[in-house]
C-alpha positions as CSV (number, residue, x, y, z in Angstrom):
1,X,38.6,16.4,-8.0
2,X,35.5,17.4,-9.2
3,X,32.9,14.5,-9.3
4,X,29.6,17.1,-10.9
5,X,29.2,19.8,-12.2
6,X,26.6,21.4,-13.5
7,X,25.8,25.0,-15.1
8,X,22.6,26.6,-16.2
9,X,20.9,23.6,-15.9
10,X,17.1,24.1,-16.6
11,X,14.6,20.9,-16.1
12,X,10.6,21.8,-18.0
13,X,7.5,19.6,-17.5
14,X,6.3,21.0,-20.5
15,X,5.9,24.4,-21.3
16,X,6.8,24.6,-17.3
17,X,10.3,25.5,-16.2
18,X,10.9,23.5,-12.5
19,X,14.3,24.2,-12.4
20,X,15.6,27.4,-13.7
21,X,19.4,28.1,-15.1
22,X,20.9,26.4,-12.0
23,X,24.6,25.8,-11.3
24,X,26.8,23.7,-8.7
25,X,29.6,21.7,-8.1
26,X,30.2,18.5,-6.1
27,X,34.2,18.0,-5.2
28,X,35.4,14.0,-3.8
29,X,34.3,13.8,-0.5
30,X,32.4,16.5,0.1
31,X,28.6,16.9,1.3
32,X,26.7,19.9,-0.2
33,X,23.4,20.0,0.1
34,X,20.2,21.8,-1.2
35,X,17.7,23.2,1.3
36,X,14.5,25.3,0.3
37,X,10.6,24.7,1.0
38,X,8.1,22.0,-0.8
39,X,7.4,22.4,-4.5
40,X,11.3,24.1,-5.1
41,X,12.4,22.1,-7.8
42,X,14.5,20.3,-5.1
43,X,13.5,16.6,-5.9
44,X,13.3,17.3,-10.0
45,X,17.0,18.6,-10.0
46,X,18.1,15.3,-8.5
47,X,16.1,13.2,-10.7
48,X,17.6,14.9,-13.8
49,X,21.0,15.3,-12.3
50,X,20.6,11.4,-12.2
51,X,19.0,10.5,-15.5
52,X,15.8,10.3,-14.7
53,X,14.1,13.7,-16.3
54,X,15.4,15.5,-19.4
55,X,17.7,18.3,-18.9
56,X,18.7,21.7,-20.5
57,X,22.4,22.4,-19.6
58,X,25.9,21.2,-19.4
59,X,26.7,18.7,-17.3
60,X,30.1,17.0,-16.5
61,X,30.2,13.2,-14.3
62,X,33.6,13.2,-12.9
63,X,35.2,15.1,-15.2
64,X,33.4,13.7,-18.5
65,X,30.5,15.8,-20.1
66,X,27.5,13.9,-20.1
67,X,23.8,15.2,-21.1
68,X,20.7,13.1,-20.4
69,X,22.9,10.2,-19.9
70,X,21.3,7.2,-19.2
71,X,20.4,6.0,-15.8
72,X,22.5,2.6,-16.0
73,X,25.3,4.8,-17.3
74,X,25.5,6.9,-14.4
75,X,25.5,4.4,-12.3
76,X,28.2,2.0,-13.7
77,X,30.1,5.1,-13.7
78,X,30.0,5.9,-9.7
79,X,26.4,7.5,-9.3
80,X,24.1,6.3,-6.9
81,X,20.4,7.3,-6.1
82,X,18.6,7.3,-3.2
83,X,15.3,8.4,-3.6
84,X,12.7,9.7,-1.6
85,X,9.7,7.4,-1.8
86,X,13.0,4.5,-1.0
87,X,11.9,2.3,-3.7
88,X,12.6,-1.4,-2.2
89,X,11.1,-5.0,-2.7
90,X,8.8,-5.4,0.2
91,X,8.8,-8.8,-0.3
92,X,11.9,-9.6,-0.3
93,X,14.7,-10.2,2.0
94,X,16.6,-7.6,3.4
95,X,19.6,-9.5,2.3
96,X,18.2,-9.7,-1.0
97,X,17.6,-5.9,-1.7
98,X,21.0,-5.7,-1.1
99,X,22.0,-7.4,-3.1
100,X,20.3,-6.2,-5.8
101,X,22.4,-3.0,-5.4
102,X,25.4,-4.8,-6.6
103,X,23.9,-6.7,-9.5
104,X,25.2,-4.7,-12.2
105,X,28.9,-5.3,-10.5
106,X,28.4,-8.5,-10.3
107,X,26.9,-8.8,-14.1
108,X,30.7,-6.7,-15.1
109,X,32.9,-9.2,-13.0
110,X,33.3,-7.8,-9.2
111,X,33.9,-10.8,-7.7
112,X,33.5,-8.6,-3.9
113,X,30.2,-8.9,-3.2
114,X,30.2,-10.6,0.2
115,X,33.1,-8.3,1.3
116,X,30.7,-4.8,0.2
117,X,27.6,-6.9,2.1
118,X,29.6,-7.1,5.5
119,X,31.0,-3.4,4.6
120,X,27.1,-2.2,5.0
121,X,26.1,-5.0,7.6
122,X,28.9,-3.0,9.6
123,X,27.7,0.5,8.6
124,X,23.9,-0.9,9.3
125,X,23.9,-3.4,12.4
126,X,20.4,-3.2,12.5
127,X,19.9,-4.7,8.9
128,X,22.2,-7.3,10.0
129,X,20.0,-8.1,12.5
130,X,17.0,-8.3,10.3
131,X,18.8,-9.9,7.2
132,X,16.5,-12.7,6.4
133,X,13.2,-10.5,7.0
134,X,10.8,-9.1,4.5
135,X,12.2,-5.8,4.0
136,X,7.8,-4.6,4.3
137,X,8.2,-5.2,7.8
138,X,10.8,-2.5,9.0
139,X,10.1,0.1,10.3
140,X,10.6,3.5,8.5
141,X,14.2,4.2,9.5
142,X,15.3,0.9,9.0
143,X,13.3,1.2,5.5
144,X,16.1,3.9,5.2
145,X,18.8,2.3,5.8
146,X,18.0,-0.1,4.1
147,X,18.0,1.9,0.5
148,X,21.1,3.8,1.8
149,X,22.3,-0.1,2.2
150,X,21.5,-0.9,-1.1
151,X,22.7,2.2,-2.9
152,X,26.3,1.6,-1.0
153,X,26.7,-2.0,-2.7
154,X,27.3,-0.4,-5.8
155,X,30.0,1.2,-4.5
156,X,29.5,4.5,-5.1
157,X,31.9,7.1,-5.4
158,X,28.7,10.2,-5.5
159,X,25.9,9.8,-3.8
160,X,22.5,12.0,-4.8
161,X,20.5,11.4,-1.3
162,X,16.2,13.1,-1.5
163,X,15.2,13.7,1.6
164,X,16.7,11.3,3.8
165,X,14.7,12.4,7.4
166,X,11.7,12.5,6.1
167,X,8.6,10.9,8.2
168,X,11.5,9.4,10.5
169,X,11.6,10.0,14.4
170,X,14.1,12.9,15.9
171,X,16.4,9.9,17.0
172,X,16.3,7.6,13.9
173,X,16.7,10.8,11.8
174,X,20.4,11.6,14.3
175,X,21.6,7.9,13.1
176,X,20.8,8.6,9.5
177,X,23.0,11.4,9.5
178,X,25.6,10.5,11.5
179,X,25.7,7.8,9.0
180,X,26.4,10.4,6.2
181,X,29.3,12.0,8.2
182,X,31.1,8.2,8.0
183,X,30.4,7.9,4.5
184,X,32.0,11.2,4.0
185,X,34.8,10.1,6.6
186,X,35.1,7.4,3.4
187,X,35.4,9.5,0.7
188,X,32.1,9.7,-0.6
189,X,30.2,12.4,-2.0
190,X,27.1,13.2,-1.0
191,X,24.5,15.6,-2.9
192,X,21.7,15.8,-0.2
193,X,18.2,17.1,-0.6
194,X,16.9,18.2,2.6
195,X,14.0,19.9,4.0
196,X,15.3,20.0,7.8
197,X,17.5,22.5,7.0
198,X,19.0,22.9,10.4
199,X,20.3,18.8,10.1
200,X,21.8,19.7,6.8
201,X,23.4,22.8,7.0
202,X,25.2,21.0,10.5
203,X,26.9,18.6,8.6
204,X,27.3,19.8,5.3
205,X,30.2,21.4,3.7
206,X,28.4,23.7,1.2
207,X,24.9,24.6,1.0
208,X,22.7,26.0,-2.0
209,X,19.3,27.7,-0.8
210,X,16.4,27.3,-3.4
211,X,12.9,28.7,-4.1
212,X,10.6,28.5,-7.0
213,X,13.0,26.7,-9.2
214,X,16.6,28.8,-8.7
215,X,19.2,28.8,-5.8
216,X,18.4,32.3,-4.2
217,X,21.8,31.2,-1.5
218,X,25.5,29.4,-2.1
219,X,28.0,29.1,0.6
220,X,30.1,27.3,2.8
221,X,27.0,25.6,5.3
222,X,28.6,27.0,8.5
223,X,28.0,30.6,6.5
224,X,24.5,30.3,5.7
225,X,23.7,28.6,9.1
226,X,24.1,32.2,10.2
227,X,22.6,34.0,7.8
228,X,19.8,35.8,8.8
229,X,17.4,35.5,5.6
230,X,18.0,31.6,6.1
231,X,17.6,31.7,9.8
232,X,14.5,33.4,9.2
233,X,12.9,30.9,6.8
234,X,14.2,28.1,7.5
235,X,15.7,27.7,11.0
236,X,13.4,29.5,13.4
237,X,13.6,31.8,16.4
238,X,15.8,29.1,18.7
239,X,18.6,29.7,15.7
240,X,17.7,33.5,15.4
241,X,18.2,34.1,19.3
242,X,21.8,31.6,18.7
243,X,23.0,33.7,16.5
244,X,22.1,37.3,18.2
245,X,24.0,36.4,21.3
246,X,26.9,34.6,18.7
């Protein structure tokens, strides 16, 4: 099943085009991600793929054609956002962000909300650990897990994820996506912005390479892992001297 899809999707600030005549799809369970350098059009594609930002285009949400649909929309529908900046209530709980992430489940009648807390306190052990403190005192990959935490209580079936490694240590960033591979394992989707482009193209299924506003690259991630213009820009001499004796 397809859970988005998008063609010719353009995204202006302005008289500015950001994101130029772009198309892709997202299937259940999958994880395709978008690599490319700062200032691509990376971020403003997820933002408008996810309400946030006017878009030129047509645009489908499992299955159902949607345009500039609202934000709450998408989300009651299965969409959840993870942004880059992370977005949480420093001062509040940990417990309590979390539980912000399942208010609008809660407001329609899911009665579950304990069960998807303990679901994420298992995924996250570490926020378990740190339920009752102030969620300005973690660190920065347990600031991340946190908003991946909080995204999950909705109970998303898609996932758009910006940038989930960045300003995290080499370690933290491993846990972060080894977490993505079990919420794939689950049957989630994950549409992952990513500027490490050797961590995303390792675990993701497809992979769309963009520059100045348009995918320049599509294929399976294994694929462009060896290609040599993407092993070039974005995966350095290690990976080119990999693949030459590959």
């Amino acid at each position: 099943m397809t859970l988005l899809s998008a063609r010719d999707v353009t995204v202006s600030y302005g008289k500015i085009a950001a994101v130029r005549q772009v198309s892709l799809n997202i299937a259940a369970g999958q994880v395709v991600t978008i690599v490319g350098p700062n200032g691509a059009g990376k971020t403003t594609l997820l933002s408008a793929l996810m309400g946030q930002l006017p878009l030129q285009g047509d645009v489908a949400y499992f299955g159902i054609p949607l345009r500039n649909p609202p934000v709450e929309r998408l989300v009651r529908a299965g969409v959840g956002l993870i942004p880059e900046s992370r977005e949480l209530f420093g001062s509040m709980s940990v417990s309590d962000n979390l539980r912000l992430g399942s208010f609008d489940r809660m407001r329609a009648g899911a009665r579950d909300g304990a069960v998807v807390l303990a679901e994420v306190f298992a995924l996250f052990p570490r926020l378990a650990e740190r339920r009752a403190q102030n969620a300005q005192t973690l660190s920065g990959g347990e600031r991340q897990m946190l908003a991946m935490g909080r995204a999950l209580m909705a109970r998303p079936k898609l996932l758009l994820l910006d940038e989930p490694s960045l300003g995290l240590a080499p370690l933290v960033m491993r846990d972060i996506f080894r977490t993505i591979e079990r919420l794939r394992e689950r049957g989630v989707a994950i549409l992952l912005v990513e500027q490490n482009a050797r961590a995303a193209l390792r675990i993701a299924d497809y992979a769309y390479v963009m520059e100045a506003g348009r995918f320049v690259l599509e294929g399976p991630a294994a694929d462009l892992a060896r290609n040599t213009r993407v092993i070039e820009a974005y995966l350095g001499v290690a990976a080119a001297d990999t693949a030459q004796r590959e």
